[in-house]
C-alpha positions as CSV (number, residue, x, y, z in Angstrom):
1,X,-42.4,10.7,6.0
2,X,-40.8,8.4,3.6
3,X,-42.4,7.5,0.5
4,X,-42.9,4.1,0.1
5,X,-40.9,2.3,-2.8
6,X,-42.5,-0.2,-5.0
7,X,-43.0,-3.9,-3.7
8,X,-40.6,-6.6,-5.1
9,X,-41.6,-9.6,-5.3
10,X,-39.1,-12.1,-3.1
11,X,-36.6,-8.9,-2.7
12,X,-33.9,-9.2,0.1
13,X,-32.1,-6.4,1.1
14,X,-28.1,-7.0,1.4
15,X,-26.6,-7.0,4.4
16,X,-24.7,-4.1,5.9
17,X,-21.6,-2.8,4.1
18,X,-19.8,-0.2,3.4
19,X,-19.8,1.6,-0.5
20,X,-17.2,4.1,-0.9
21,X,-18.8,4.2,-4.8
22,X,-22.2,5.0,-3.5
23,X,-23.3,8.4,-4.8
24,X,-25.9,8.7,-1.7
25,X,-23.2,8.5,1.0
26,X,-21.9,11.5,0.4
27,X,-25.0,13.4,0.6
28,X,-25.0,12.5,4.3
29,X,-22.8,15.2,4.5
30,X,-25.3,17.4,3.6
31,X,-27.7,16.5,7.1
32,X,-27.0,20.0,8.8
33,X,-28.9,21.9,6.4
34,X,-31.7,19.6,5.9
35,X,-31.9,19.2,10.2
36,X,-32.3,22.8,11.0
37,X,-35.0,23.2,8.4
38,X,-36.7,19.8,9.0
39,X,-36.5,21.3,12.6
40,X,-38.4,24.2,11.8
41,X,-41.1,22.2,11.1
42,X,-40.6,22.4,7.1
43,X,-41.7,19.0,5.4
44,X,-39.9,18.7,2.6
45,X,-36.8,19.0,4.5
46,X,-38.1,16.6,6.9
47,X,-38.4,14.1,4.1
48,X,-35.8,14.8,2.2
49,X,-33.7,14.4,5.6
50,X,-35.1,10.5,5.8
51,X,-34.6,10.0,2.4
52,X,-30.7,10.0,3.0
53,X,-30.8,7.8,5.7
54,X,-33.5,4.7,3.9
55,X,-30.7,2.8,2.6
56,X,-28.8,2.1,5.9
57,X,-31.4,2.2,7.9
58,X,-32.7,-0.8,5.6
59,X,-29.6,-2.7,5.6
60,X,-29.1,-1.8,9.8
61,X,-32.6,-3.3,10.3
62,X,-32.5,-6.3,8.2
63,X,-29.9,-7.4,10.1
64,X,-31.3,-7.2,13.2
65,X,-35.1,-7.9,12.9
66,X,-36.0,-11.5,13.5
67,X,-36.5,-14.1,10.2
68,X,-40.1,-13.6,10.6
69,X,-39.6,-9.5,9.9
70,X,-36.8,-9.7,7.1
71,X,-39.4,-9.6,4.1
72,X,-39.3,-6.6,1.7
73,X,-42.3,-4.7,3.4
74,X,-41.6,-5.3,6.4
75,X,-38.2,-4.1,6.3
76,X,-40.2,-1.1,5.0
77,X,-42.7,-0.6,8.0
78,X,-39.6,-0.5,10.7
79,X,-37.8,1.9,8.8
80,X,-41.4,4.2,8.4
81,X,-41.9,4.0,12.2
82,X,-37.9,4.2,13.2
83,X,-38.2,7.2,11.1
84,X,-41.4,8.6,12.7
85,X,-39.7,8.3,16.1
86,X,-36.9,9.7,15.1
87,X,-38.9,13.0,13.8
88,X,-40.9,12.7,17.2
89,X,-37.6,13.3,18.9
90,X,-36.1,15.8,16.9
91,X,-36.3,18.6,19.2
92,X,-34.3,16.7,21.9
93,X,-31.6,15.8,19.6
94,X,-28.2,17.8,19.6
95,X,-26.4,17.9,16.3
96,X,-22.5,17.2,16.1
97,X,-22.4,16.2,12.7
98,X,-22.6,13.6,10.6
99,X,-21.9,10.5,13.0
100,X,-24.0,11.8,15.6
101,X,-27.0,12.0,13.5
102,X,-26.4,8.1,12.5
103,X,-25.7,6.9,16.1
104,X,-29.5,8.9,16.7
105,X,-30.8,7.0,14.4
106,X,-29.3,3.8,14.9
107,X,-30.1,3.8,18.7
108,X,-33.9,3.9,17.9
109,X,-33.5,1.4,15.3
110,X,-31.8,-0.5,18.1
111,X,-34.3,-0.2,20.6
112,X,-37.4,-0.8,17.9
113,X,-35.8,-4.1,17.1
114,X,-35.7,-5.1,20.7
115,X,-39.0,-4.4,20.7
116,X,-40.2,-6.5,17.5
117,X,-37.9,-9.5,19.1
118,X,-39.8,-9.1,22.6
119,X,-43.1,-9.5,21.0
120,X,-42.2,-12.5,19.0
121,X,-41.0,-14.1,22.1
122,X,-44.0,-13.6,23.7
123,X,-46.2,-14.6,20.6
124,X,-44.2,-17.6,20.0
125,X,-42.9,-19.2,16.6
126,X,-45.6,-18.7,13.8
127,X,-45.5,-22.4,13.1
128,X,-44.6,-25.2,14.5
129,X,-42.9,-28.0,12.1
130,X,-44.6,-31.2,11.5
131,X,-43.2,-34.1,12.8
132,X,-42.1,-35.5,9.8
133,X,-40.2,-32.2,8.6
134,X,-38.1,-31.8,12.3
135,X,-35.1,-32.5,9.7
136,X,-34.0,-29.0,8.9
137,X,-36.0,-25.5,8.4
138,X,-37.8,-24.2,4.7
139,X,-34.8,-23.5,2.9
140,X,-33.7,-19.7,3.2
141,X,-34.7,-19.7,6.7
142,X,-32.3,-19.6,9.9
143,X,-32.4,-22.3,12.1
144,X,-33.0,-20.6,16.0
145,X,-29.3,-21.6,17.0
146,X,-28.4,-19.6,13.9
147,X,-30.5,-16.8,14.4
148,X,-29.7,-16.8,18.5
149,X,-26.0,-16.7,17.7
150,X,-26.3,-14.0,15.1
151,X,-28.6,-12.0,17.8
152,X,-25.5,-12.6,20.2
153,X,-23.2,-11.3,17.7
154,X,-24.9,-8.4,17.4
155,X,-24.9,-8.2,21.3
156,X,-21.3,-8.5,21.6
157,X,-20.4,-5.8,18.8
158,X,-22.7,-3.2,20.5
159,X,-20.9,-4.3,23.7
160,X,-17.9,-3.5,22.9
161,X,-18.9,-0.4,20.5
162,X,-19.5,0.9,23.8
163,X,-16.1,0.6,25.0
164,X,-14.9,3.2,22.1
165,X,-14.8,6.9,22.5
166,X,-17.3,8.4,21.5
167,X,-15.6,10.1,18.5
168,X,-13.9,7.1,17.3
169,X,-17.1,5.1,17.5
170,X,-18.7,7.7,15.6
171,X,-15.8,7.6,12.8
172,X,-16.0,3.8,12.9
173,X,-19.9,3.8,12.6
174,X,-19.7,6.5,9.3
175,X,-17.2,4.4,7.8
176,X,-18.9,0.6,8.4
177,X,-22.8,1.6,8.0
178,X,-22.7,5.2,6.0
179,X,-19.9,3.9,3.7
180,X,-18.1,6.9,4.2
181,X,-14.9,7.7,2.9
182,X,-12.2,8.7,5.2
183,X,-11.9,12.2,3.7
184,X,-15.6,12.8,4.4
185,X,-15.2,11.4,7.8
186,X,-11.8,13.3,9.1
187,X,-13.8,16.7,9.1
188,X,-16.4,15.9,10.7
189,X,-14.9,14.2,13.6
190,X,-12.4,16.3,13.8
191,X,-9.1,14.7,12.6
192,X,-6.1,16.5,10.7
193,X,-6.4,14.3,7.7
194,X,-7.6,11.6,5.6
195,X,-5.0,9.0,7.0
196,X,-5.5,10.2,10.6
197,X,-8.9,9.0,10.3
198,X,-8.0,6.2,8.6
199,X,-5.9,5.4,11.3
200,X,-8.2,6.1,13.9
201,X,-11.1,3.8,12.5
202,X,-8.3,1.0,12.3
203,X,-7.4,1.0,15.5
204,X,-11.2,1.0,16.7
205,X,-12.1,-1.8,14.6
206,X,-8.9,-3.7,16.2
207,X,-10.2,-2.4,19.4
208,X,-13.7,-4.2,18.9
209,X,-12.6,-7.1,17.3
210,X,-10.4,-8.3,20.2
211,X,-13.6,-7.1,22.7
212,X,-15.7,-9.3,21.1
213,X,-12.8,-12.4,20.7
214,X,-12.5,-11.5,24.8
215,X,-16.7,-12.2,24.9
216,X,-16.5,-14.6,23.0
217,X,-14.0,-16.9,25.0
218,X,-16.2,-16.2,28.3
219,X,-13.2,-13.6,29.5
């Protein structure tokens, strides 16, 4: 499993973006290898095939855990048992490359933040405000129509991810959450170039930006 990384006090992880510069990223090219061993039941690969993935599985999962679950450690816990269901379902999982590892991962990730949003609902808020501080939230934290229209933001990208083909959506995924350039992504998903990925991934995002303007405007 992963190791943990050291507690900082009051750290915040950014939110998700790509980084073209980021030396990592392109080691995510290397997940074939590391699958077929981790698959054989070797640990270090299993570890080291985790490892590649911490970084945007942090920033996927800060962005979609509740407030309550954003802190440093707790970040930390989803992406330990994300990656411990993700190694639980190994055997099922059918490798295509790069993207399709991700969109594995992500899905769990998905369904694990459902799962941490369903609970607080049913537990309630932590703390209720006094009456004489109904004025606004502790500073830092999201006020629940913030933090409901973010959640439906979330929603309505998902949505209309869905709408993409699945190879585009895989291109568009490497490129927004891996930080992936397009030269590392026209291989894998099978595009004659650079440019034509480039391309493709432009269109997609077009694609889901007018899917969500459409959700948005109740159409």
């Amino acid at each position: 499993m992963i190791p943990r990384k050291p507690a900082r006090a009051g750290s915040v992880l950014p939110p998700v973006a790509p980084s073209d510069s980021d030396d990592g990223a392109a080691r995510l090219l290397e997940t074939s290898a590391l699958l077929a061993r981790a698959k054989a039941g070797e640990a270090a690969a299993r570890e080291g095939l985790f490892l590649r993935y911490r970084h945007p599985l942090e920033r996927f999962l800060h962005g979609r855990l509740p407030p309550s679950a954003r802190s440093f450690l707790d970040t930390e816990d989803a992406v330990q048992e994300v990656s411990r269901r993700a190694l639980a379902a190994l055997p099922r999982f059918e490798y295509r490359g790069t993207g399709s590892f991700w969109s594995f991962l992500r899905a769990i990730a998905r369904r694990y933040a459902d799962e941490v949003y369903r609970r607080q609902s049913r537990r309630g808020p932590d703390a209720v405000l006094q009456d004489d501080s109904s004025e606004a939230p502790p500073s830092g934290e999201a006020t629940p129509s913030a933090e409901a229209a973010a959640r439906e933001e979330y929603r309505a990208f998902e949505t209309a991810l869905a709408g993409i083909p699945g190879r585009e959506r895989e291109a568009l995924l490497m490129r927004l959450e891996l930080g992936l350039d397009y030269a590392s992504i026209a291989t894998p998903c099978g595009y004659p170039s650079p440019d034509a990925a480039r391309m493709a991934i432009r269109r997609a995002m077009v694609r889901v930006a007018r899917a969500m303007s459409r959700g948005s405007l109740g159409t």
